[in-house]
C-alpha positions as CSV (number, residue, x, y, z in Angstrom):
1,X,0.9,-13.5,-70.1
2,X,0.6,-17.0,-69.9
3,X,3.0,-18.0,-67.3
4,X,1.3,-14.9,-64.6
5,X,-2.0,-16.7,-65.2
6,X,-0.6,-20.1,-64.1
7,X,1.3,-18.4,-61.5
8,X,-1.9,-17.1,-60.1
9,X,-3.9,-20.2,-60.5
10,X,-1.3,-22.0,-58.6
11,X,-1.0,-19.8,-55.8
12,X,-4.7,-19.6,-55.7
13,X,-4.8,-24.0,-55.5
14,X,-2.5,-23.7,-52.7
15,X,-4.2,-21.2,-50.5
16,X,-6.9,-23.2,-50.7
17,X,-5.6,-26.6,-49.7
18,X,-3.7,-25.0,-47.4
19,X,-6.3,-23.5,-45.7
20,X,-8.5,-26.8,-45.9
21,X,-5.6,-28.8,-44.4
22,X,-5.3,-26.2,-41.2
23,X,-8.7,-26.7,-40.7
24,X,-8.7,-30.2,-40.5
25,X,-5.8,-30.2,-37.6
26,X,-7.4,-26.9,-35.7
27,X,-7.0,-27.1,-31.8
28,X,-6.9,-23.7,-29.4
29,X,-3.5,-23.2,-27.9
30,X,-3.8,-23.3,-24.4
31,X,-0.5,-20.8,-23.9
32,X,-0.2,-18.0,-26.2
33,X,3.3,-19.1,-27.6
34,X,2.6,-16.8,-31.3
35,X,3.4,-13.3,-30.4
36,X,1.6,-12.1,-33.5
37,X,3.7,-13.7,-36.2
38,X,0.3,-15.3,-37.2
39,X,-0.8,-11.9,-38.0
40,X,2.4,-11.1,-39.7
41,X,2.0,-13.8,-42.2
42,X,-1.4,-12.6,-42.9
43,X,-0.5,-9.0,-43.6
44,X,2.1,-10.3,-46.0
45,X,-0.6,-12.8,-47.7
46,X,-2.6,-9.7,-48.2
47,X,-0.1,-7.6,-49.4
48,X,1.1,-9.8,-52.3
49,X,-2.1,-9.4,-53.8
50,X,-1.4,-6.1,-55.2
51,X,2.1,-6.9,-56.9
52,X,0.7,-9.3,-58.8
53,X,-2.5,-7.0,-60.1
54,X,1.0,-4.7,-60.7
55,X,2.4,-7.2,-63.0
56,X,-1.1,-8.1,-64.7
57,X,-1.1,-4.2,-65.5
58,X,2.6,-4.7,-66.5
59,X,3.3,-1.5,-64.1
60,X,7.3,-2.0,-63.5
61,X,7.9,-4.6,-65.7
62,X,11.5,-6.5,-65.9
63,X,13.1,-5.8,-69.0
64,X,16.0,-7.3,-69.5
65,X,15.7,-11.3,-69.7
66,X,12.4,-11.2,-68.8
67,X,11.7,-14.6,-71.3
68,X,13.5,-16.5,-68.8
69,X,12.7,-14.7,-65.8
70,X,8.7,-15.5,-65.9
71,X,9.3,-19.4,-66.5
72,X,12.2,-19.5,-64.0
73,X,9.8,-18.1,-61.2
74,X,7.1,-20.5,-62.3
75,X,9.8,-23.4,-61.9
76,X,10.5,-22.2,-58.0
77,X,7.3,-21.8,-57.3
78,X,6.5,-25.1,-57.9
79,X,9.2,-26.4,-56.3
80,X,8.9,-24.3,-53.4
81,X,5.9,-25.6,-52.7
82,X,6.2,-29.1,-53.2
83,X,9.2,-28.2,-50.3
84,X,6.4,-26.8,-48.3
85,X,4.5,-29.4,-48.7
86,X,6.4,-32.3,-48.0
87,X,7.4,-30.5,-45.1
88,X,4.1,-30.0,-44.0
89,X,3.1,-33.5,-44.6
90,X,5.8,-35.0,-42.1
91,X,4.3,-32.7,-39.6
92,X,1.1,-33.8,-40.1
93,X,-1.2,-32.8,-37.2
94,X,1.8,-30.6,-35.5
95,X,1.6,-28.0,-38.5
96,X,-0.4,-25.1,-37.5
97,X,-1.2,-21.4,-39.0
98,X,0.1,-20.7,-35.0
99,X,2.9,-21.1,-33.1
100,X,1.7,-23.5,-30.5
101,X,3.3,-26.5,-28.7
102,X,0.6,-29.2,-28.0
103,X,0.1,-31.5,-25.0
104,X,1.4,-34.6,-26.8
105,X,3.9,-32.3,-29.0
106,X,7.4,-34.2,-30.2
107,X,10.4,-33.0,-32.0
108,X,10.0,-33.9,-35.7
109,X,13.7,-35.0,-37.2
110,X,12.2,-36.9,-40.2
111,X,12.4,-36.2,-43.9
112,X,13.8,-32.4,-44.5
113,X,13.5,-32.3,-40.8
114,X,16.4,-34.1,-40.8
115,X,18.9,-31.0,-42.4
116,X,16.7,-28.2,-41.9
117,X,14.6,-26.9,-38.8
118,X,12.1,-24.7,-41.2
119,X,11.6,-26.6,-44.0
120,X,7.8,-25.4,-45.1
121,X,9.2,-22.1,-44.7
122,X,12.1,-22.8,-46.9
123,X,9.4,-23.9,-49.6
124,X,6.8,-20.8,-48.3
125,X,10.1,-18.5,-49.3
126,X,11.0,-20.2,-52.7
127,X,7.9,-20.1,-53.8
128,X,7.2,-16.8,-53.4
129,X,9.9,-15.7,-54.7
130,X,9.3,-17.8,-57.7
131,X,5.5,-15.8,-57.6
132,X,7.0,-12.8,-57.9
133,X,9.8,-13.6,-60.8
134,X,6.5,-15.3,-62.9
135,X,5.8,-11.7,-63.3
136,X,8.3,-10.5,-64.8
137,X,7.8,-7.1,-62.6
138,X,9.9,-5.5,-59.8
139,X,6.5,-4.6,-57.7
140,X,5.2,-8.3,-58.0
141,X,8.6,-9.7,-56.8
142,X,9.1,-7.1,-54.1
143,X,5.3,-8.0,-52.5
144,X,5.2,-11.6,-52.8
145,X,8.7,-12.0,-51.6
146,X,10.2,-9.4,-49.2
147,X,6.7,-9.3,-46.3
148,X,7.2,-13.0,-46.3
149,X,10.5,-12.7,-45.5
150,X,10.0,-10.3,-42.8
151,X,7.0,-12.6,-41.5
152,X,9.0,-15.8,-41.5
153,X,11.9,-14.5,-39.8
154,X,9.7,-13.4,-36.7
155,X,8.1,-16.4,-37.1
156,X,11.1,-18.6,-36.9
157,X,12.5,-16.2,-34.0
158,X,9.1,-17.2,-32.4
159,X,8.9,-21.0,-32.9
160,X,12.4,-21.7,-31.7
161,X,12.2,-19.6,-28.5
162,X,8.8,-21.5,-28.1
163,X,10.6,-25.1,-29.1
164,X,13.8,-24.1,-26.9
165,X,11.0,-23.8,-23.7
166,X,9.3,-26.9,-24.3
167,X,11.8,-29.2,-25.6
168,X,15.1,-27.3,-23.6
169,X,18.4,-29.6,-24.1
170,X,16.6,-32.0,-26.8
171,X,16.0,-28.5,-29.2
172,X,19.4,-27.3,-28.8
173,X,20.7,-30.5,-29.6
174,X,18.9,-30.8,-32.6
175,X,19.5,-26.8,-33.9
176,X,23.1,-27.3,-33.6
177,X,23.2,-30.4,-36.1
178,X,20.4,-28.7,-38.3
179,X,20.0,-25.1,-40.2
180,X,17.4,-23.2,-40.1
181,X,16.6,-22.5,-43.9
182,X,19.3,-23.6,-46.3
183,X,21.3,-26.9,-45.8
184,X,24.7,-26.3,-44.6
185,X,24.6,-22.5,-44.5
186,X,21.6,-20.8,-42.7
């Protein structure tokens, strides 16, 4: 039970800095470029709440290999979000809980900008995944991983038609020599 607690602790630190960071950087978008994926990601933050009070009950456990499961998942979500947040930290002030293009906006190509177009959402997605593999339990994997899926595939859907407008020739120059999520195949 161990590794679920650290899981949660973790998750728990990174909401919290998280949050704290966004704050720091908040501006009101002057053109409404988010078409709700902000309140996609929210639903699936509050959804994954309730696989992992599943796996504390141990309702829909993993049987098989679950001694290597749980400390597997604690290893990607670490890693995931140490990919989130070096991703986030190149963007600095551009990162937003919003799709939004600012008045002094610019194409970020550094770091894992430079193979990847979504890299925090690369790190979002192997980190919850890794949450929900902690667990050891089908219910905790399903809810921390599958609505953030969902969300971050509107959202990326979103941010590049907001990018392609703002940027035009410059973004599609860059999103052909880039993927979106996983170097060299997607």
């Amino acid at each position: 039970m161990m590794i679920p607690i650290l899981a949660t602790l973790l998750r728990a630190l990174w909401v919290i800095i998280e949050v704290t960071y966004l704050r720091r950087f908040k501006v009101n978008p002057g053109k409404d470029w988010d078409r709700r994926s902000g309140q996609f990601w929210d639903f699936a933050n509050a959804i994954e709440p309730i696989g992992m009070i599943l796996g504390f009950a141990r309702i829909g456990n993993i049987q098989t290999g679950s001694n290597l499961i749980a400390p597997f998942g604690l290893s990607l979500l670490v890693a995931g979000v140490a990919i989130r947040w070096t991703a986030i930290y190149t963007l600095g002030k551009y990162f937003t809980s919003t799709v939004m293009i600012r008045d002094d906006h610019r194409l970020i190509r550094a770091g894992l900008y430079k193979h990847l177009r979504h890299p925090a959402y690369t790190g979002a997605l192997v980190a919850h995944l890794g949450l929900g593999l902690s667990f050891s339990n089908w219910f905790s994997l399903a809810l921390s991983f599958v609505p953030y899926l969902v969300a971050a595939g509107y959202r990326i859907h979103v941010e590049e038609q907001a990018l392609n407008e703002a940027f035009g020739e410059e973004y599609l120059d860059y999103s052909r020599n880039t993927k979106r999520l996983i170097p060299k195949l997607y």
